[in-house]
DRENZA-510823 format. One record per residue (C-alpha): x, y, z; residue number from 1. Coordinates in nm, 4 decimals. Example, Ala and Ser with C-alpha at 12.3 -4.5 7.8 and 13.67 -1.06 7.14 Angstrom:
// residues 2
@u = 1.2300 v = -0.4500 w = 0.7800 resi = 1
@u = 1.3670 v = -0.1060 w = 0.7140 resi = 2
// end
This chain:
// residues 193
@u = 6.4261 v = 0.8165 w = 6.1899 resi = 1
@u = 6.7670 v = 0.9488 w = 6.2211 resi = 2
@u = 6.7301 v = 1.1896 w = 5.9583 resi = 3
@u = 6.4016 v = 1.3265 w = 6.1160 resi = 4
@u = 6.5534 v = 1.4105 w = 6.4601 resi = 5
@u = 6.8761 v = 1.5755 w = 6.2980 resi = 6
@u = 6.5889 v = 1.7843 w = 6.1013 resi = 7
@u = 6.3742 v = 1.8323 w = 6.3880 resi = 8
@u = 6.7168 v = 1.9465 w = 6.6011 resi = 9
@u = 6.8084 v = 2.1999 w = 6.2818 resi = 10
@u = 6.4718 v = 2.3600 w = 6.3569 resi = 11
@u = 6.5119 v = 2.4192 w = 6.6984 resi = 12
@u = 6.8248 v = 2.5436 w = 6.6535 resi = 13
@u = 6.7716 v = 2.7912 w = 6.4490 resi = 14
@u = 6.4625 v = 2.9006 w = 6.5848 resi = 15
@u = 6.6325 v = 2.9463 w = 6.9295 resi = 16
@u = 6.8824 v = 3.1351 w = 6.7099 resi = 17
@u = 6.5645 v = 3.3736 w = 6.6318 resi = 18
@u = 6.4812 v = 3.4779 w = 6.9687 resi = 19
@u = 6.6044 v = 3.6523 w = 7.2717 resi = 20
@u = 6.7179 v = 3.9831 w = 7.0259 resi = 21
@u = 6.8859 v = 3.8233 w = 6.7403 resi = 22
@u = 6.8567 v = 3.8289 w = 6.3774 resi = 23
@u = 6.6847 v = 3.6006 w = 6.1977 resi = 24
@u = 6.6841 v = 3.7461 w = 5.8575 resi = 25
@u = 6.4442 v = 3.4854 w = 5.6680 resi = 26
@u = 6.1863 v = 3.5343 w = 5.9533 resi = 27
@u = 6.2308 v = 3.9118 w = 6.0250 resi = 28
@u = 6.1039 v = 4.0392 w = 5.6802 resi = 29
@u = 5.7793 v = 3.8425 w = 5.7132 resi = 30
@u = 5.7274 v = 3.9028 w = 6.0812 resi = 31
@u = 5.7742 v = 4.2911 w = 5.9871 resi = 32
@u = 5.5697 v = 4.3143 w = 5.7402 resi = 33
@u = 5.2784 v = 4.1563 w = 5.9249 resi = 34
@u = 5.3154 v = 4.4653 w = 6.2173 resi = 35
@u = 5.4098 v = 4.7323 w = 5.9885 resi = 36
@u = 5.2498 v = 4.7676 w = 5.6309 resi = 37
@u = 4.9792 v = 5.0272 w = 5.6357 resi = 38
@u = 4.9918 v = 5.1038 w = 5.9962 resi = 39
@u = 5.0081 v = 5.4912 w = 6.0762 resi = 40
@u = 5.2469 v = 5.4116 w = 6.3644 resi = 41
@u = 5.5043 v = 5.1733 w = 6.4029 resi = 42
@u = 5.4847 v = 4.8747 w = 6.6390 resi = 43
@u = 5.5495 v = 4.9194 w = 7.0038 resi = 44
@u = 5.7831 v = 4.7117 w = 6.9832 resi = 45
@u = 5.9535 v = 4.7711 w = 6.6192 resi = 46
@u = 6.3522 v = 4.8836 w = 6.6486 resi = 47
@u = 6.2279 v = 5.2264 w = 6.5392 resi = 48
@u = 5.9627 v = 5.2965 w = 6.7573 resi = 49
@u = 5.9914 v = 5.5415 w = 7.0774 resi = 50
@u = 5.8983 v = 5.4714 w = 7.3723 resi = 51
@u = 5.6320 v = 5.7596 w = 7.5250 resi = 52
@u = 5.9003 v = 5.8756 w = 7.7709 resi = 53
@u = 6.0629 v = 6.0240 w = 7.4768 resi = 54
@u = 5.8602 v = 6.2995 w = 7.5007 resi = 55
@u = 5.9745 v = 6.4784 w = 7.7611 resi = 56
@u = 6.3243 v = 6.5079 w = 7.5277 resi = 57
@u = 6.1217 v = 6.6015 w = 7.2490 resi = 58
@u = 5.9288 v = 6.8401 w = 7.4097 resi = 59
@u = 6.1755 v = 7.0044 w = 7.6057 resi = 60
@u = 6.4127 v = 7.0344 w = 7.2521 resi = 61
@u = 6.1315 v = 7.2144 w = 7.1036 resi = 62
@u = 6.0652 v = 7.4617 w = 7.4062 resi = 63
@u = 6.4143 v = 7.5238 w = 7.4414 resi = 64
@u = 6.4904 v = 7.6205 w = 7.0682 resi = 65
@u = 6.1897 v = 7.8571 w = 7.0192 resi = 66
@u = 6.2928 v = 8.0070 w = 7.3112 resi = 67
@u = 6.6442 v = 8.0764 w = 7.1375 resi = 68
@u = 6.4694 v = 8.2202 w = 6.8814 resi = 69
@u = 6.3074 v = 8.4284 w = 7.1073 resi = 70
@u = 6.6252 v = 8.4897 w = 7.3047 resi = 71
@u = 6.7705 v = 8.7583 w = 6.9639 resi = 72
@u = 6.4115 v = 9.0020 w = 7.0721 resi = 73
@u = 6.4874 v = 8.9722 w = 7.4349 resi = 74
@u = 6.8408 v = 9.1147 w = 7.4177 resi = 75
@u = 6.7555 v = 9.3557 w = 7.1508 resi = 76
@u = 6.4170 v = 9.4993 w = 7.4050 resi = 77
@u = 6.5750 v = 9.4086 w = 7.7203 resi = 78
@u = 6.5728 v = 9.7853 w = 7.8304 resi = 79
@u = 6.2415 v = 9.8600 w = 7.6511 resi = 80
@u = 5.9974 v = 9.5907 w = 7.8146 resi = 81
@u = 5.9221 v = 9.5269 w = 8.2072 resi = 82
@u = 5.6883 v = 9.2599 w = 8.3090 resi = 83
@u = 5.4765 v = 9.2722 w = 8.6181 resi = 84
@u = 5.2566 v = 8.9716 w = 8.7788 resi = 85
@u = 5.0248 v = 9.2224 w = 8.9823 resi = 86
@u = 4.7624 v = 9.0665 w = 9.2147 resi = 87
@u = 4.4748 v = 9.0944 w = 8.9668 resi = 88
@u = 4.6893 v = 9.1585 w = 8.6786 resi = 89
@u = 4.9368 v = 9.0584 w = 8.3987 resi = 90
@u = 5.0959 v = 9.3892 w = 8.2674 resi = 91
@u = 5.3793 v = 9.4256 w = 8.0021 resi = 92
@u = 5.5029 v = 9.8049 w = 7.9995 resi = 93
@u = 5.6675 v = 9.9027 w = 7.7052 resi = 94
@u = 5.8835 v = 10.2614 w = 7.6996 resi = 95
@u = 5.8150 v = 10.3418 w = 7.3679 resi = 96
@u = 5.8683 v = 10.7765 w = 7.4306 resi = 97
@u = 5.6974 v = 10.9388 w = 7.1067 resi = 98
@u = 5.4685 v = 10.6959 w = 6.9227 resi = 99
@u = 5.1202 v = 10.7710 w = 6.9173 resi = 100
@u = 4.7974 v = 10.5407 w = 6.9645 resi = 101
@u = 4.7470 v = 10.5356 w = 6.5618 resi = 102
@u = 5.1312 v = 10.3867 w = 6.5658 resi = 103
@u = 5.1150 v = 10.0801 w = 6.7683 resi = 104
@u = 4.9193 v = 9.7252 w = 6.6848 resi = 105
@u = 4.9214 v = 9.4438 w = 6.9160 resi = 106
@u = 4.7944 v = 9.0687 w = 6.8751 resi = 107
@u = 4.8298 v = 8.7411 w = 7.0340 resi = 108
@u = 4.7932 v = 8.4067 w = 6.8039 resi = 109
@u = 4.7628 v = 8.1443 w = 7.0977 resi = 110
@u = 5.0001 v = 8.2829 w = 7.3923 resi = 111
@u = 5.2089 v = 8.4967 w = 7.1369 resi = 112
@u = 5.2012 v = 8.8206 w = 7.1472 resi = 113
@u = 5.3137 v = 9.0666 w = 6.9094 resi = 114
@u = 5.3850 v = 9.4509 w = 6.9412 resi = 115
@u = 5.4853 v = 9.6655 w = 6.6766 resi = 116
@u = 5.4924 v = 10.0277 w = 6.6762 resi = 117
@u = 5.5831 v = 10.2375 w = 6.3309 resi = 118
@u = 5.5749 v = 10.5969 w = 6.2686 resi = 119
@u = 5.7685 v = 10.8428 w = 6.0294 resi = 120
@u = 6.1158 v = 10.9135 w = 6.0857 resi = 121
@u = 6.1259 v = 10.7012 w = 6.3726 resi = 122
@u = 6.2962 v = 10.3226 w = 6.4076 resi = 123
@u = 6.0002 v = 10.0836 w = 6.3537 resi = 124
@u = 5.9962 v = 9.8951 w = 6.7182 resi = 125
@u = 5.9133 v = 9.4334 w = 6.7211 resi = 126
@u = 5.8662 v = 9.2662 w = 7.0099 resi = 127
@u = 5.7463 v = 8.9252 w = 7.0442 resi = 128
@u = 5.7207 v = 8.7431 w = 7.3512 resi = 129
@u = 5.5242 v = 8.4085 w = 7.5165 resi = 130
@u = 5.2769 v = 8.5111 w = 7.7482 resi = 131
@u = 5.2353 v = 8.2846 w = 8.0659 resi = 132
@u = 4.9333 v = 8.0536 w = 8.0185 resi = 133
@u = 4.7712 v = 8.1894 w = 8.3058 resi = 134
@u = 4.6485 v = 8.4853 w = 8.1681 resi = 135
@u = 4.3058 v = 8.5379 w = 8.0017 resi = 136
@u = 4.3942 v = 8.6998 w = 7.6521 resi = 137
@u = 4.0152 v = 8.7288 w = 7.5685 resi = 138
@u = 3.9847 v = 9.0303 w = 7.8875 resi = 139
@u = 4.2847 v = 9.2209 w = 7.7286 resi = 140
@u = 4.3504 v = 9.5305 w = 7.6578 resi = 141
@u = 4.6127 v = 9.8571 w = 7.6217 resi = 142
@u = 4.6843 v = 10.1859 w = 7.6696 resi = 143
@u = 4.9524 v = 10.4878 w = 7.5734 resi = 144
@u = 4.9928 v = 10.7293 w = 7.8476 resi = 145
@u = 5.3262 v = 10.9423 w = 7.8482 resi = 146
@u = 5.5259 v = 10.7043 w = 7.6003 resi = 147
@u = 5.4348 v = 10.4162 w = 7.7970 resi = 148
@u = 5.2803 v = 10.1469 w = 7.6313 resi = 149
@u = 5.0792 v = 9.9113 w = 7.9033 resi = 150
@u = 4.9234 v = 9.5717 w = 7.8180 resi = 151
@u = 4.6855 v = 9.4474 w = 8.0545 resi = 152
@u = 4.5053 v = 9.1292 w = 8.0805 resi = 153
@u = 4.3373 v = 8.9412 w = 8.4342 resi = 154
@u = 4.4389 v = 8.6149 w = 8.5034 resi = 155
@u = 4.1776 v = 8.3270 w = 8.4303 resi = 156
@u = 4.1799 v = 8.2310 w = 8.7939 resi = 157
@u = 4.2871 v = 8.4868 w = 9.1461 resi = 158
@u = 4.6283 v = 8.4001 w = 9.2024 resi = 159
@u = 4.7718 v = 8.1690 w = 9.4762 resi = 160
@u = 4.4432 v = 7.9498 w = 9.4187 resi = 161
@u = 4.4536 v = 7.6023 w = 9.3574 resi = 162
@u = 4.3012 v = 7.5010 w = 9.0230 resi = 163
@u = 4.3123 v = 7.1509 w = 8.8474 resi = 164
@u = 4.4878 v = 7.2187 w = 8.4850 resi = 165
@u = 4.2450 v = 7.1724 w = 8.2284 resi = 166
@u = 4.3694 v = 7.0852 w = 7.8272 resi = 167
@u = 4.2443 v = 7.3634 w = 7.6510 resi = 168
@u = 4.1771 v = 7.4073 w = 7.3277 resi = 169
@u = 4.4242 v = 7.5820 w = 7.1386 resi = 170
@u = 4.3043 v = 7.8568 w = 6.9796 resi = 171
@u = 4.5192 v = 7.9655 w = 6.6657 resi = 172
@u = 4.3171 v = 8.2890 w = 6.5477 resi = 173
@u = 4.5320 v = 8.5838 w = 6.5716 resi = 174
@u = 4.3394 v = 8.8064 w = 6.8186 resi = 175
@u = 4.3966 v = 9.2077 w = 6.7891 resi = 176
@u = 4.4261 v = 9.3706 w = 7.1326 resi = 177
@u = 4.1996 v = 9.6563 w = 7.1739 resi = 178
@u = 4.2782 v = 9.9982 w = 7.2932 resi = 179
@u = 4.1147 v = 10.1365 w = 7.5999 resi = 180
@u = 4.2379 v = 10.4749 w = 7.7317 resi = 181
@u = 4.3608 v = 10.4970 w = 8.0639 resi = 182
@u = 4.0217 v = 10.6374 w = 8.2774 resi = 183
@u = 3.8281 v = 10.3526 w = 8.0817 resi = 184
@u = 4.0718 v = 10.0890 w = 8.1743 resi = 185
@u = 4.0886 v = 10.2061 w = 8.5121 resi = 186
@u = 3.7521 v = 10.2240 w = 8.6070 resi = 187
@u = 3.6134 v = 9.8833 w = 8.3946 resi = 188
@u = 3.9222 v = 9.6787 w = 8.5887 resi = 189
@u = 3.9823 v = 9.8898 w = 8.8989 resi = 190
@u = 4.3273 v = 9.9337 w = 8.8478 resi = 191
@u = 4.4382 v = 10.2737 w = 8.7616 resi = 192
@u = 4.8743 v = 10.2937 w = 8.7912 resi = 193
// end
């Protein structure tokens, strides 16, 4: 009878031992295995999992190195590129003196866009920017009047609305942004500066 209680006390013992945090190798590799073999994602509450607050830290890492990648463009165009948040209108305006139409390509893969302009004897001009997620890329458009480049798009909603935000689906097609000539442009979105 002795014997069993001295037993029965080991077991406690070292199952208290188990709890609370602390190591309990013999019972840790079996209780593992049981929450993490052939699971996509680790336990909730497995030492390497992260808790969903996370994140915001992993999101804002992300944001803030592409946008160093960006940063090398922005310095390099800072005197090329203005950006103006009309009332009806997102416009980028690009001074870009002696390219032609035929010279200049620009396209948007998701809120990306992409302007290049190349022509003979002249240094081949990149820019690539975000553009805010308010505007509706499907609507735009450019022009080339007097070596200014303009990219126009509408917003998807009149500004200084309220709107609920939506997910959207992401589109990743790269999308090439027609030209319109100024009078066209004008008259088909009644803005004609």
């Amino acid at each position: 009878m002795y014997r069993f209680q001295v037993f029965l006390f080991f077991v406690t013992a070292v199952s208290s031992h188990c709890h609370f945090g602390r190591d309990c190798h013999w019972w840790h590799g079996h209780h593992n295995f049981h929450h993490n073999h052939n699971h996509q994602y680790p336990h909730p509450f497995a030492a390497n999992s992260k808790p969903i607050t996370n994140s915001f830290e992993s999101i804002s890492s992300a944001l803030i190195e592409f946008d160093e990648l960006l940063e090398k463009h922005c310095k390099d165009n800072r005197n090329v590129v203005t950006e103006v948040y009309g009332e009806e209108f997102y416009i980028l305006k690009y001074n870009l003196p002696g390219f032609m139409i035929d010279d200049i390509k620009m396209q948007v893969k998701h809120r990306v866009i992409y302007t290049t302009a190349d022509r003979a004897n002249m240094k081949p001009f990149r820019d690539i920017r975000i553009l805010p997620d308010i505007v509706y890329i499907d609507a735009a458009e450019w022009n080339l009047e007097g070596g200014t480049l303009k990219f126009i798009a509408p917003y998807k909603v009149p500004v200084q609305t309220d709107n609920i935000k939506t997910c959207e689906r992401i589109n990743k097609d790269v999308k090439v942004i027609p030209f319109k000539n100024q009078t066209a442009m004008g008259i088909r979105m009644g803005y004609y500066n």
